[in-house]
gemmi code that builds the backbone of each chain (N, CA, C; Angstrom):
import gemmi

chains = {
    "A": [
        ("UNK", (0.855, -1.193, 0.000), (0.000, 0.000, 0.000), (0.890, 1.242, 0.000)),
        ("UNK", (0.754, 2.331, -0.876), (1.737, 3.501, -0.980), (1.055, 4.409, 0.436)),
        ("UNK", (2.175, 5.204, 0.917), (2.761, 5.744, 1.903), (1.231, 6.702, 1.307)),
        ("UNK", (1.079, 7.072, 0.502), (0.062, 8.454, 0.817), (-1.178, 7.959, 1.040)),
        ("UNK", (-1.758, 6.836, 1.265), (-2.925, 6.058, 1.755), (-2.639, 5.693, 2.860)),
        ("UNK", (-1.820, 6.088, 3.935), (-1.998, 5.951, 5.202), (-2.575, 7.204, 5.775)),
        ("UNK", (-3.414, 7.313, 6.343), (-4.102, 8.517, 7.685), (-3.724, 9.060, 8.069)),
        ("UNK", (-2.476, 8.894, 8.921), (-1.518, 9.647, 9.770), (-0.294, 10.199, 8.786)),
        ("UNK", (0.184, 11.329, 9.242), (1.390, 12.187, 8.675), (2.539, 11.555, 10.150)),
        ("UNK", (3.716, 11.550, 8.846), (5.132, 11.432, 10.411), (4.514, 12.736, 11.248)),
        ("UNK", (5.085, 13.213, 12.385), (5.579, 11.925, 13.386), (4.833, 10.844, 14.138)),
        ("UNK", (3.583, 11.434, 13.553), (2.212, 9.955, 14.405), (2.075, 9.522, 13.851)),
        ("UNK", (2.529, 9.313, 12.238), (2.051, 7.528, 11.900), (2.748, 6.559, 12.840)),
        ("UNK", (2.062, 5.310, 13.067), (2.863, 4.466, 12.857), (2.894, 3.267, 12.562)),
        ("UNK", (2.123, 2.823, 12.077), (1.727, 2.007, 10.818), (2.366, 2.095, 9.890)),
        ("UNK", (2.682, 0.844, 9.737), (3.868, 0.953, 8.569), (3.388, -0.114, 7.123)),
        ("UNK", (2.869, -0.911, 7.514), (2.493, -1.815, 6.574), (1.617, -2.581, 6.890)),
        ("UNK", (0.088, -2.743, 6.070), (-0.776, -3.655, 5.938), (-0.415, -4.932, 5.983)),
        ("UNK", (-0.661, -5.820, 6.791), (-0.169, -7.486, 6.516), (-1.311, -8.341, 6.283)),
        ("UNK", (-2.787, -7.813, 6.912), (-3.652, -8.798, 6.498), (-4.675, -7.587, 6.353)),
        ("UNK", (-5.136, -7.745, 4.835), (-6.459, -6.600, 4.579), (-7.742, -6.664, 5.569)),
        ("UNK", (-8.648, -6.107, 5.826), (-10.148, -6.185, 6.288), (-10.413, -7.270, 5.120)),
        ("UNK", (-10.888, -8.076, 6.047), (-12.027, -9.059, 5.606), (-13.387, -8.310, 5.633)),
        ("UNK", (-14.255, -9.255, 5.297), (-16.127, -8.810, 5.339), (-16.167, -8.618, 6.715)),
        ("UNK", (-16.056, -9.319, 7.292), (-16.358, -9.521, 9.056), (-15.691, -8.569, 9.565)),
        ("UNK", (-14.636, -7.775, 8.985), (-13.745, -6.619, 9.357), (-12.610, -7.101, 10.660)),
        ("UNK", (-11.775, -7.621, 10.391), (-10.707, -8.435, 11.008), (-9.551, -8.074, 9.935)),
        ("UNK", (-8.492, -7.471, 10.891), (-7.281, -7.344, 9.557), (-5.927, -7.101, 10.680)),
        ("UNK", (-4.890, -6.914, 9.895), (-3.769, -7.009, 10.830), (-2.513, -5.865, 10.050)),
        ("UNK", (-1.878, -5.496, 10.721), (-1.274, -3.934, 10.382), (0.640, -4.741, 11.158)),
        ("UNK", (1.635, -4.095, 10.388), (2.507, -4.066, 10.955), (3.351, -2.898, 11.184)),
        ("UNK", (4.007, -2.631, 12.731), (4.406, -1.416, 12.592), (6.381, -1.723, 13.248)),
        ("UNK", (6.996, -0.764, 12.577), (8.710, -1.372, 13.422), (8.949, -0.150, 13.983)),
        ("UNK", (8.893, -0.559, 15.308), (9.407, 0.667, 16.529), (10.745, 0.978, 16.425)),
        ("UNK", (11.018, 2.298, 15.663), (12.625, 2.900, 15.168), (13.300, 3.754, 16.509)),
        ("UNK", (14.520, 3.500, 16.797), (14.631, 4.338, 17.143), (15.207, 5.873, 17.272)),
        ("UNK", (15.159, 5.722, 15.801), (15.019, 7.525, 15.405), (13.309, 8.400, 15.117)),
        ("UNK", (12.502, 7.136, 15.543), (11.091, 7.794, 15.361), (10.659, 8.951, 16.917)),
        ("UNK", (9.984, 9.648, 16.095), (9.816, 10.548, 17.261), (9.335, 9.995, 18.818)),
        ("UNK", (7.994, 8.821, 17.971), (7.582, 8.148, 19.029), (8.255, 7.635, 20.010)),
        ("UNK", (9.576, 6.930, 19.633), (10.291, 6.458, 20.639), (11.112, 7.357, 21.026)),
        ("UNK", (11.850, 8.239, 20.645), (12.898, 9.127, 20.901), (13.878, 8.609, 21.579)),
        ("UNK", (14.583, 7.047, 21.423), (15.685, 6.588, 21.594), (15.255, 5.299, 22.075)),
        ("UNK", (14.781, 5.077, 23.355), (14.804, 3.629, 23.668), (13.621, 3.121, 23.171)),
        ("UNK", (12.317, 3.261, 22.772), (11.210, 2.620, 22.798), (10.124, 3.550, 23.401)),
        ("UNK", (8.858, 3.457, 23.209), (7.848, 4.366, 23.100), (7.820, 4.702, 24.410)),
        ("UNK", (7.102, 5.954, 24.981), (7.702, 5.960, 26.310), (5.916, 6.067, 27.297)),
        ("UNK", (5.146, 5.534, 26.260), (3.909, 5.491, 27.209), (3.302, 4.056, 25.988)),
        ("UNK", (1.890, 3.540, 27.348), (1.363, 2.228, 26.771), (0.190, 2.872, 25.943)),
        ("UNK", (0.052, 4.267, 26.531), (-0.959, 5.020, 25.489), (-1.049, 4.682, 23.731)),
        ("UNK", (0.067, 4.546, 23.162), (0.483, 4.518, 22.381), (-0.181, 3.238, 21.723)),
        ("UNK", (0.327, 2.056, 22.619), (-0.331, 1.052, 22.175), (-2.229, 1.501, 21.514)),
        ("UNK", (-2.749, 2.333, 22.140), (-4.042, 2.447, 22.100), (-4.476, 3.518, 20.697)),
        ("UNK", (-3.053, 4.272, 20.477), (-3.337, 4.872, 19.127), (-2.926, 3.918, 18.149)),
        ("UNK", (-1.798, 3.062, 18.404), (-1.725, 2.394, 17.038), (-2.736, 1.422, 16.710)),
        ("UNK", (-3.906, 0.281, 17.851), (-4.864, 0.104, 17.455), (-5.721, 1.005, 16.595)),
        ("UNK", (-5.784, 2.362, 16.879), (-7.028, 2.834, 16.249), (-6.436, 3.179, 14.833)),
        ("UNK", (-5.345, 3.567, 15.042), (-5.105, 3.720, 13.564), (-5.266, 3.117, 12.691)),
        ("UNK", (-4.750, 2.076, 12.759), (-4.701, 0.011, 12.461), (-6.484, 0.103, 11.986)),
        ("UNK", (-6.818, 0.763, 13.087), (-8.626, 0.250, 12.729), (-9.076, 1.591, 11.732)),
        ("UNK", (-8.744, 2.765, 11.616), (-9.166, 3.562, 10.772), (-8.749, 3.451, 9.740)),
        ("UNK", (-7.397, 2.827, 9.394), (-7.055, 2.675, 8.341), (-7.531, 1.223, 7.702)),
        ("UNK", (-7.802, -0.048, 8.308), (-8.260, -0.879, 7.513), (-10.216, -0.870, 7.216)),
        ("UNK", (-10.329, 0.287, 8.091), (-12.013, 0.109, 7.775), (-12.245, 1.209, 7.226)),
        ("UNK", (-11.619, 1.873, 7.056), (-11.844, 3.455, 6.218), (-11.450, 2.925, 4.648)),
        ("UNK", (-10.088, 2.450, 4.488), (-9.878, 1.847, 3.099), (-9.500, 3.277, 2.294)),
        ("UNK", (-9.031, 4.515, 2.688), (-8.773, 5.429, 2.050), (-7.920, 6.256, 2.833)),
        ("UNK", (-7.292, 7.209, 2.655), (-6.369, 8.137, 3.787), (-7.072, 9.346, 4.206)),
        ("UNK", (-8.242, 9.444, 2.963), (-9.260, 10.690, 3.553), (-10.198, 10.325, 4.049)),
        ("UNK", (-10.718, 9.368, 4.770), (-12.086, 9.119, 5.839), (-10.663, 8.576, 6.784)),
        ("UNK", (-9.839, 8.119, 6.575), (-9.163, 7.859, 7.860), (-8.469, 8.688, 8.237)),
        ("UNK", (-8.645, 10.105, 8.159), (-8.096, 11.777, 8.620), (-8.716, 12.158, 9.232)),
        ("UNK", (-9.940, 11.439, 8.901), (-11.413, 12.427, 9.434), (-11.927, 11.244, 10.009)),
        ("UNK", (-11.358, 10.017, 11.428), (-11.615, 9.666, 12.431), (-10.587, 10.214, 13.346)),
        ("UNK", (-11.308, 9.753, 14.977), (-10.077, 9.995, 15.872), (-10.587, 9.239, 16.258)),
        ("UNK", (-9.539, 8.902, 17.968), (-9.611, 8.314, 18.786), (-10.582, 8.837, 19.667)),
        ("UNK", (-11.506, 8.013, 20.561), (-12.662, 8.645, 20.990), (-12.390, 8.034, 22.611)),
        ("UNK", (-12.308, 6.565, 22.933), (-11.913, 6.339, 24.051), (-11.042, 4.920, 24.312)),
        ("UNK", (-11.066, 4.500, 25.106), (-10.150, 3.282, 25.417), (-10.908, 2.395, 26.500)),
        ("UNK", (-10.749, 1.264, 26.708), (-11.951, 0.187, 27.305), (-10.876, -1.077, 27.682)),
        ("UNK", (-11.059, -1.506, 28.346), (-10.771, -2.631, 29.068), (-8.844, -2.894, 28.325)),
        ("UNK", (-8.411, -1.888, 28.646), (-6.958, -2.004, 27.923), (-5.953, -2.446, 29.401)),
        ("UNK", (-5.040, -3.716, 28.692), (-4.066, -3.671, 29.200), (-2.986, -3.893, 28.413)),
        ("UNK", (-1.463, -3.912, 29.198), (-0.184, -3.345, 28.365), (0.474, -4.494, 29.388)),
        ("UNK", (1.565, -5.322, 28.943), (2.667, -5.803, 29.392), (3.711, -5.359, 29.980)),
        ("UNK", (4.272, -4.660, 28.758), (5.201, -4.100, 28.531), (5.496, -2.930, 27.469)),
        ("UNK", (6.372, -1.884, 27.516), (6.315, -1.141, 26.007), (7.228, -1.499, 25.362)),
        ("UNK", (7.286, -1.000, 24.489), (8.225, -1.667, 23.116), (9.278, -1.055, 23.100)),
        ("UNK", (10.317, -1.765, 22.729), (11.787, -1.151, 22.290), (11.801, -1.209, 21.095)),
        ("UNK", (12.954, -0.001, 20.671), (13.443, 0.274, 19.174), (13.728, -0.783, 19.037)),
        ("UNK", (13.401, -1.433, 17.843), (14.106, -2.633, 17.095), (12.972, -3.469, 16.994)),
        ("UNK", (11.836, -3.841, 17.861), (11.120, -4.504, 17.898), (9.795, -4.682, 16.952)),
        ("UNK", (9.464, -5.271, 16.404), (8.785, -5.083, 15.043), (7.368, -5.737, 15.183)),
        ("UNK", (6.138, -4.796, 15.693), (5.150, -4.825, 16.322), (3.760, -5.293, 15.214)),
        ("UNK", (2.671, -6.370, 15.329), (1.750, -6.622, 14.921), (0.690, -6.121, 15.631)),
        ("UNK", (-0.099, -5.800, 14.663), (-1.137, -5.476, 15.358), (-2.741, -5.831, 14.750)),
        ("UNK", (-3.301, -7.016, 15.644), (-4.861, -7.014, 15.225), (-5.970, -6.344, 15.482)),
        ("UNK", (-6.700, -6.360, 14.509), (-8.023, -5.410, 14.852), (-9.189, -6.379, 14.700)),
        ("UNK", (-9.949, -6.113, 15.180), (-11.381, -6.727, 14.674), (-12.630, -5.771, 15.154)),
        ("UNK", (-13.469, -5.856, 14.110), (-14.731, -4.912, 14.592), (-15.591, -5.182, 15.458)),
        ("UNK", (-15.982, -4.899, 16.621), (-16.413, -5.210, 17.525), (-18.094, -4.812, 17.290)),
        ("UNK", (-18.177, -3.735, 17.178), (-19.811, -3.172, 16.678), (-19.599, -1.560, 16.626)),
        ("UNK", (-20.702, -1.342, 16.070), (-20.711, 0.056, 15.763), (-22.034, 0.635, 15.701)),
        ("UNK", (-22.207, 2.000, 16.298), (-23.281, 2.834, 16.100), (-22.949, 4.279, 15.526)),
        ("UNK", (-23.291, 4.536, 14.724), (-23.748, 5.176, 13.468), (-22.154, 5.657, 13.083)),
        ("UNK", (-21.625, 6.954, 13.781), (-19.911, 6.802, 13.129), (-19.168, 6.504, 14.293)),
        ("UNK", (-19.512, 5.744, 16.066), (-18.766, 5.636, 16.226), (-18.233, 3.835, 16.578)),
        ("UNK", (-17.161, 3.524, 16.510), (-16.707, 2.114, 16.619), (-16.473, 1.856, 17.260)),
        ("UNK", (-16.506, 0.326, 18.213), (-15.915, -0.092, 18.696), (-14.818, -1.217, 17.831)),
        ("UNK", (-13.217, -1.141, 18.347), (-12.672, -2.437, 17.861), (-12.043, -2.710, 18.783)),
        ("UNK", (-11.743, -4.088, 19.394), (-10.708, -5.072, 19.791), (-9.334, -4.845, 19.016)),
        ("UNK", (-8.370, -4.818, 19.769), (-6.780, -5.101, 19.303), (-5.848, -5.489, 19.886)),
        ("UNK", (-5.211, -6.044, 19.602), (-4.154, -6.905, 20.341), (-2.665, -6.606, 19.673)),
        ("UNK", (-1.575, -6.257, 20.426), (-0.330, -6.254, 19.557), (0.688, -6.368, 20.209)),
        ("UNK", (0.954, -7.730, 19.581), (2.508, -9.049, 19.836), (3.382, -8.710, 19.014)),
        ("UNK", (4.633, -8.693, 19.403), (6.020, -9.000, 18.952), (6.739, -10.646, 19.021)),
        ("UNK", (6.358, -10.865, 17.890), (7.022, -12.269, 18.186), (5.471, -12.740, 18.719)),
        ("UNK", (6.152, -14.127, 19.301), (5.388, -14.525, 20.589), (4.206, -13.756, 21.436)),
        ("UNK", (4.816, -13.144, 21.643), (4.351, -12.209, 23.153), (3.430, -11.048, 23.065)),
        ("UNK", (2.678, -11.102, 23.286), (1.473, -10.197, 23.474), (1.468, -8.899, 24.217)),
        ("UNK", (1.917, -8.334, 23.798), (2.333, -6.604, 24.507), (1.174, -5.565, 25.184)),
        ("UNK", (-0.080, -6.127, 23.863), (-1.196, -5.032, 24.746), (-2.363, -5.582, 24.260)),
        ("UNK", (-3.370, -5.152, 25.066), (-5.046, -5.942, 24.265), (-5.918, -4.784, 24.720)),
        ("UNK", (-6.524, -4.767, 24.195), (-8.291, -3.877, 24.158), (-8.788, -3.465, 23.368)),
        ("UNK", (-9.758, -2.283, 24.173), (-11.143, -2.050, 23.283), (-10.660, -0.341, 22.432)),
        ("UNK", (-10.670, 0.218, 21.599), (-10.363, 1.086, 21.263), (-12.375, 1.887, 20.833)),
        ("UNK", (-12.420, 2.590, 21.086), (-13.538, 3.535, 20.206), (-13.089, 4.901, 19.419)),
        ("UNK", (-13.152, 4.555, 18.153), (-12.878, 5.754, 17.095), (-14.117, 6.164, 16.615)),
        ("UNK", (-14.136, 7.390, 16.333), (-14.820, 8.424, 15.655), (-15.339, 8.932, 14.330)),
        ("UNK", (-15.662, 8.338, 13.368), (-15.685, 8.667, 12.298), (-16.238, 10.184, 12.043)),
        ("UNK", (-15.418, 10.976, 11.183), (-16.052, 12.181, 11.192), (-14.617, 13.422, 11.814)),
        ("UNK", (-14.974, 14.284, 11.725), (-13.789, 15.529, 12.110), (-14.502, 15.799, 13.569)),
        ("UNK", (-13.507, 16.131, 14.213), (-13.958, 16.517, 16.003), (-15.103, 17.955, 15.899)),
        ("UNK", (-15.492, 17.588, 16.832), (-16.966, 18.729, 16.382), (-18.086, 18.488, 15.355)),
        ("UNK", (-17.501, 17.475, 14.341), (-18.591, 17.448, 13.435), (-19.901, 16.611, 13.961)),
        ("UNK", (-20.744, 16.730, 13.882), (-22.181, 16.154, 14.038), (-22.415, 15.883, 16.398)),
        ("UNK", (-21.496, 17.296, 16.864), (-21.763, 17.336, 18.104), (-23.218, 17.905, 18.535)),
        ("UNK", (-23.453, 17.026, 19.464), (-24.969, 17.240, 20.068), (-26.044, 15.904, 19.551)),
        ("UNK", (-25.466, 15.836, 18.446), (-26.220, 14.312, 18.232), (-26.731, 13.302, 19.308)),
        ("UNK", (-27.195, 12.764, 19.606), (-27.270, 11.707, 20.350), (-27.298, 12.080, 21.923)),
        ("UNK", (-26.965, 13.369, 21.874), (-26.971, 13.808, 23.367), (-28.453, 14.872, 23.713)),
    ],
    "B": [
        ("UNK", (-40.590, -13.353, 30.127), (-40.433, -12.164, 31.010), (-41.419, -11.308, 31.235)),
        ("UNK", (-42.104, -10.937, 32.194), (-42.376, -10.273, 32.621), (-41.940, -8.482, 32.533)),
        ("UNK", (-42.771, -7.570, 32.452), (-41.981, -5.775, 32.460), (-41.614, -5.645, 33.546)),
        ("UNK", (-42.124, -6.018, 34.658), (-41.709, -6.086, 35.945), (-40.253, -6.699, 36.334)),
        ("UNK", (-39.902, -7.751, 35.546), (-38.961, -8.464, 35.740), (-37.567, -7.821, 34.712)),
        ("UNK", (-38.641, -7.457, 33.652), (-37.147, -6.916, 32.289), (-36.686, -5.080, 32.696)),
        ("UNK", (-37.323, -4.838, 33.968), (-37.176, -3.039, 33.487), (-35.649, -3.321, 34.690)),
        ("UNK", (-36.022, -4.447, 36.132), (-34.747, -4.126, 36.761), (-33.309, -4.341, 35.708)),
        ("UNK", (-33.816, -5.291, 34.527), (-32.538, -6.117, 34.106), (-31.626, -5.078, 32.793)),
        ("UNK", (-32.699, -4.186, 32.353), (-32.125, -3.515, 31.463), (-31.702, -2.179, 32.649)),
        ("UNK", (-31.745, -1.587, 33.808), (-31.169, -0.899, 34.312), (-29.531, -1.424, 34.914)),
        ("UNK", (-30.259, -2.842, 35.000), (-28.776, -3.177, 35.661), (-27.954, -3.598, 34.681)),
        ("UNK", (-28.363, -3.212, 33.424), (-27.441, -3.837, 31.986), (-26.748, -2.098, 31.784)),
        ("UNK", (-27.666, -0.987, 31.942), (-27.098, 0.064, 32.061), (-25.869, 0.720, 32.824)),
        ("UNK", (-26.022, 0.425, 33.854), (-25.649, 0.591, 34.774), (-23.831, 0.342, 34.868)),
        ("UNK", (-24.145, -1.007, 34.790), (-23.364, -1.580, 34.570), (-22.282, -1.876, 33.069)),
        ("UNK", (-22.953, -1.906, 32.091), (-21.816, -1.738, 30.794), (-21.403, -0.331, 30.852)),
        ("UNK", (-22.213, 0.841, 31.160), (-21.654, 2.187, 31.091), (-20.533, 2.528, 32.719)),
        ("UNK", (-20.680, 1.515, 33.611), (-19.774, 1.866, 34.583), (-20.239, 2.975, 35.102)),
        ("UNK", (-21.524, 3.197, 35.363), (-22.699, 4.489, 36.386), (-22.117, 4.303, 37.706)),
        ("UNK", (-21.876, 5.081, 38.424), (-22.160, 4.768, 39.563), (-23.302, 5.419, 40.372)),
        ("UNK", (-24.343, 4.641, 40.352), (-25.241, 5.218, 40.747), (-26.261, 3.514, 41.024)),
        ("UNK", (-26.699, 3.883, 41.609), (-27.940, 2.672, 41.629), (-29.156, 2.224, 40.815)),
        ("UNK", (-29.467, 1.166, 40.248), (-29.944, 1.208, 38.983), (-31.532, 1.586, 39.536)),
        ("UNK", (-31.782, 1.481, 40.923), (-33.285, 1.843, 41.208), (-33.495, 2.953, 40.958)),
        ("UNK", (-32.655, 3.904, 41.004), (-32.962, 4.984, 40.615), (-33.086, 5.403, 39.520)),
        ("UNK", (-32.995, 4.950, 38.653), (-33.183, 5.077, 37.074), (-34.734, 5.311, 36.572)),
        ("UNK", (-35.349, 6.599, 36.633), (-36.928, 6.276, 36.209), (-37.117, 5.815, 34.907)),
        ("UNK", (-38.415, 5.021, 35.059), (-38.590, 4.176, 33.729), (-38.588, 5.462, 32.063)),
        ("UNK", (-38.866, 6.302, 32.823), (-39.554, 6.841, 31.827), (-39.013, 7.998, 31.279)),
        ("UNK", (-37.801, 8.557, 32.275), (-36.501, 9.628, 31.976), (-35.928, 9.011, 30.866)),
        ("UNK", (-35.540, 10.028, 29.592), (-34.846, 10.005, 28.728), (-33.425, 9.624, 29.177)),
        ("UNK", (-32.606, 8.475, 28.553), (-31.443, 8.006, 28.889), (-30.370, 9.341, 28.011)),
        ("UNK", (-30.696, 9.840, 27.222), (-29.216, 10.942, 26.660), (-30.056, 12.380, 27.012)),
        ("UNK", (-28.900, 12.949, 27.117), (-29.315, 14.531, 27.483), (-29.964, 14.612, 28.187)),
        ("UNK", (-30.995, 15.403, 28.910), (-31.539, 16.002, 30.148), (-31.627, 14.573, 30.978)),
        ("UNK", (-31.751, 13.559, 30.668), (-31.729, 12.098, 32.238), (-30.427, 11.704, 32.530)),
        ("UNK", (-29.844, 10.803, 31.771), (-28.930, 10.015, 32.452), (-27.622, 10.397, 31.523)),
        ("UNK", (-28.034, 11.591, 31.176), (-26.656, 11.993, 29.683), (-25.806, 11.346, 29.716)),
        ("UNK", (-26.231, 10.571, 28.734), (-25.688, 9.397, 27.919), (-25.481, 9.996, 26.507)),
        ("UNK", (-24.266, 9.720, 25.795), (-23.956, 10.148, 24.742), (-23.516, 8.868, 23.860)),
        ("UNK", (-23.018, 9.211, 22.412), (-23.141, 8.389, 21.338), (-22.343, 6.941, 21.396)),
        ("UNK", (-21.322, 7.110, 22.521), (-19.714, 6.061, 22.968), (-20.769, 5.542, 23.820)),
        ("UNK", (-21.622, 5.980, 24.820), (-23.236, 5.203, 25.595), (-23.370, 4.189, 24.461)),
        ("UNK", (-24.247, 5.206, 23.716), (-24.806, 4.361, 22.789), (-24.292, 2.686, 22.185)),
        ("UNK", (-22.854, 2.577, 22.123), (-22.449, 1.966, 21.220), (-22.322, 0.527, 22.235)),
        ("UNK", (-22.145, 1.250, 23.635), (-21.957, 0.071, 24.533), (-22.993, -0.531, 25.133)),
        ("UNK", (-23.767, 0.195, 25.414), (-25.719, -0.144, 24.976), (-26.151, -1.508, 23.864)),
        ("UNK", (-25.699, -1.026, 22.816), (-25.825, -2.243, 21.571), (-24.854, -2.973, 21.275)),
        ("UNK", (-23.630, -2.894, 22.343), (-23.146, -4.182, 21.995), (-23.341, -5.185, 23.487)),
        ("UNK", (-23.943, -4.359, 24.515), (-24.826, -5.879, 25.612), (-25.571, -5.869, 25.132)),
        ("UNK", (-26.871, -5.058, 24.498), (-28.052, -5.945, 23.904), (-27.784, -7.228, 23.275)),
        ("UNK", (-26.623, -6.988, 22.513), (-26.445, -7.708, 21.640), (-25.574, -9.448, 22.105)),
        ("UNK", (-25.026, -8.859, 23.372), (-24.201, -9.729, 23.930), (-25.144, -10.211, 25.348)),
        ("UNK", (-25.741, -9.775, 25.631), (-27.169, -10.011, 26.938), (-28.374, -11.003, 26.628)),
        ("UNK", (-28.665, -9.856, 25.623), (-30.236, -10.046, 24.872), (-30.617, -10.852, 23.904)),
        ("UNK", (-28.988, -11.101, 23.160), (-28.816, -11.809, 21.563), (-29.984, -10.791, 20.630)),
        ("UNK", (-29.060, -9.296, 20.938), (-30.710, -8.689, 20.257), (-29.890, -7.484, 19.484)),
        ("UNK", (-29.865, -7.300, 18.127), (-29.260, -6.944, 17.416), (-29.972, -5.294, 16.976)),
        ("UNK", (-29.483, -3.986, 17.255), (-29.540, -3.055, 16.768), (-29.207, -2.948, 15.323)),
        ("UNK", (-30.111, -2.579, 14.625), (-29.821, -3.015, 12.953), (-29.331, -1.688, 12.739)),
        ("UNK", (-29.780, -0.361, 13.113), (-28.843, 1.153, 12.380), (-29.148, 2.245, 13.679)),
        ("UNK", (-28.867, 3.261, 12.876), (-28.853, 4.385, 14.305), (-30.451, 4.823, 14.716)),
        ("UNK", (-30.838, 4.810, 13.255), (-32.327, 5.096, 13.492), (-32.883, 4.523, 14.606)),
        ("UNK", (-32.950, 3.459, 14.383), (-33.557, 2.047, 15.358), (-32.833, 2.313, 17.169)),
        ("UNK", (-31.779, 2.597, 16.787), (-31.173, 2.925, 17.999), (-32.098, 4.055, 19.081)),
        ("UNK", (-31.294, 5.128, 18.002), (-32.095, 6.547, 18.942), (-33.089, 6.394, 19.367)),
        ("UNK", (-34.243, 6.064, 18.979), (-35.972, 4.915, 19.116), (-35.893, 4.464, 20.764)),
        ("UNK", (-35.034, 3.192, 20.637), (-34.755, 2.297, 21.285), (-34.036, 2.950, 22.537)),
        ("UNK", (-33.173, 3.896, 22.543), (-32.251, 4.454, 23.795), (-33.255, 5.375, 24.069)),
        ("UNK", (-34.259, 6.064, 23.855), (-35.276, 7.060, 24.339), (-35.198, 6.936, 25.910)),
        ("UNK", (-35.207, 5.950, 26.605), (-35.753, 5.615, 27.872), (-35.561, 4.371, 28.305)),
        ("UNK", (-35.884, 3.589, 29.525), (-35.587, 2.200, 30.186), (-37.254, 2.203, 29.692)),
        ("UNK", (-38.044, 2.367, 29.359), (-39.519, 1.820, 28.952), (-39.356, 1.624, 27.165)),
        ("UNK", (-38.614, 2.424, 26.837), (-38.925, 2.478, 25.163), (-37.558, 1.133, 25.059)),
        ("UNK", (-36.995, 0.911, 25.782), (-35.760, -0.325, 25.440), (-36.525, -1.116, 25.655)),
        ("UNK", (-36.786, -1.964, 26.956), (-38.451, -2.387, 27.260), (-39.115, -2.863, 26.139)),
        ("UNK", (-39.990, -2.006, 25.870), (-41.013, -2.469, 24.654), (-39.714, -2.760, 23.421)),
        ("UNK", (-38.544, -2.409, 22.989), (-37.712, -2.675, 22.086), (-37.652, -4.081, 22.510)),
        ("UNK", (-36.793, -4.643, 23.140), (-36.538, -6.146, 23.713), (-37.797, -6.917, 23.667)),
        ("UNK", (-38.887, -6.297, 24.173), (-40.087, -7.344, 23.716), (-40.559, -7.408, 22.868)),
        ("UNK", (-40.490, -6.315, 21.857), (-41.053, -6.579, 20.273), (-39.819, -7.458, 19.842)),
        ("UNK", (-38.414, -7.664, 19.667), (-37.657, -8.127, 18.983), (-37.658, -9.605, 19.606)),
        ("UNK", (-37.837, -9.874, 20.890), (-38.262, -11.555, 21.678), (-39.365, -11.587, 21.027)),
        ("UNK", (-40.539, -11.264, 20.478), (-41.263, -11.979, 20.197), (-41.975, -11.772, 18.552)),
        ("UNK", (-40.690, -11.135, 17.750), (-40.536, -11.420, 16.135), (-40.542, -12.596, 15.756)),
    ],
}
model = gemmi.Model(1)
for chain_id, residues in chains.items():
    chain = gemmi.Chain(chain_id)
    for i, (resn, *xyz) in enumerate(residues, 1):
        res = gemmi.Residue()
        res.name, res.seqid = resn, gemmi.SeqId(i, " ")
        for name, pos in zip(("N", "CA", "C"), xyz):
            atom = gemmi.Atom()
            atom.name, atom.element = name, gemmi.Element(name[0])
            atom.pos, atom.b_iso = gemmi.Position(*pos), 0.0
            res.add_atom(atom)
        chain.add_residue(res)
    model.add_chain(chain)
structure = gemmi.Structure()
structure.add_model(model)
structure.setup_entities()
C-alpha cells in the first residue's frame, strides 16, 4: 500500500504496513517497526502504553476506512478494558490485530491486540470516531 | 419475562456496561437516557448495543432504530419485547 494512503502524517504515523487486509467480518492485521530515530520512541522505545491504544485505532481507521481521507477524518474517541505488558523497544517489530467489535452510526468499537514475536504486549477495546472533532456534536446527546 | 422483571434487568445492563455509579433503582422508567436524564452520549450508545447484543442476543440493525430504542428504560423495554417476540 503507498505511503500516501496511510491517515496519519510522520511523526504519528505508525503504521507501517498492511499485513492482512479487512475481511467482510472486518478483522485485519497492520505491521508497525518501533525505530529508534522515530519521534515516538525518541531513543529507547515508546515511552507510554498510550500509544499502544493509538496504534490500534489507527490500524482500525485505516483498515475500515480503506482510504487516507475518511481515515483523517476519524479519531480516537476512548479506550476500554486495555491492558499493556510491557512497552516496546526500538528494534522490535510490532503486529497489530483489529477486529470490529460493533458500531453505532460513526462511532466504533474495535478489539486489538499487539505481539512481537510470541508475546502479546497489549489488548483492548479502542472507540474511534468517524467524522472531524466537532462534526455532528450534540447528536445523540 | 415479565416488564416487571425486564425493566430491573435492562437498568442493571445500564448501569453496569456504562460503569454508572449510581444505583440502577434509581433510574426512572420513563426519563430520557441521553441529554436532560442520564446523559448518555453516542460512545453510551455503542456500549448499549453491543450488551443488547451480547445479553439479549438482540441486534440493533442502524442508528435510526437505535435513537428509538435508547429514548428511555420503557422504550428499550417495549424494544426487547417486540424483537423476543418477532
Amino acid at each position: 500500500m503507498p505511503s500516501v494512503a496511510f491517515p496519519h502524517a510522520y511523526p504519528f504515523r505508525f503504521v507501517d504496513t498492511v499485513s492482512r487486509p479487512a475481511d467482510e467480518g472486518f478483522s485485519g492485521a497492520v505491521r508497525i517497526r518501533v525505530s529508534a530515530n522515530s519521534r515516538a520512541a525518541m531513543g529507547a522505545g515508546w515511552p507510554s502504553s498510550l500509544l499502544y491504544a493509538e496504534a490500534i485505532a489507527q490500524a482500525a481507521l485505516l483498515l475500515e476506512a480503506g482510504d487516507a481521507e475518511t481515515g483523517r477524518r476519524g479519531f480516537l474517541a476512548g479506550v476500554s478494558d486495555f491492558e499493556s505488558a510491557r512497552l516496546p523497544l526500538a528494534g522490535e517489530t510490532l503486529d497489530v490485530d483489529v477486529r470490529l467489535a460493533g458500531r453505532f452510526g460513526p462511532v466504533f468499537r474495535f478489539d486489538g491486540r499487539v505481539v512481537s514475536g510470541e508475546e502479546t504486549l497489549a489488548r483492548g477495546s479502542v472507540l474511534v470516531r468517524k467524522g472531524d472533532k466537532g462534526e455532528g456534536q450534540g447528536e445523540g446527546r | 419475562m415479565t416488564r416487571e422483571e425486564l425493566a430491573p434487568k435492562v437498568k442493571d445492563l445500564i448501569v453496569r456496561r456504562l460503569k454508572l455509579e449510581i444505583d440502577p433503582k434509581t433510574i426512572d422508567d420513563a426519563a430520557p437516557l441521553f441529554g436532560e436524564g442520564l446523559g448518555l452520549d453516542s460512545i453510551d450508545a455503542l456500549e448499549l448495543v453491543l450488551g443488547l447484543e451480547q445479553e439479549f442476543q438482540i441486534k440493533v440493525e442502524d442508528e435510526e432504530v437505535g435513537v428509538k430504542a435508547f429514548a428511555s428504560v420503557n422504550a428499550l423495554c417495549d424494544f426487547i419485547e417486540q424483537k423476543k417476540t418477532a
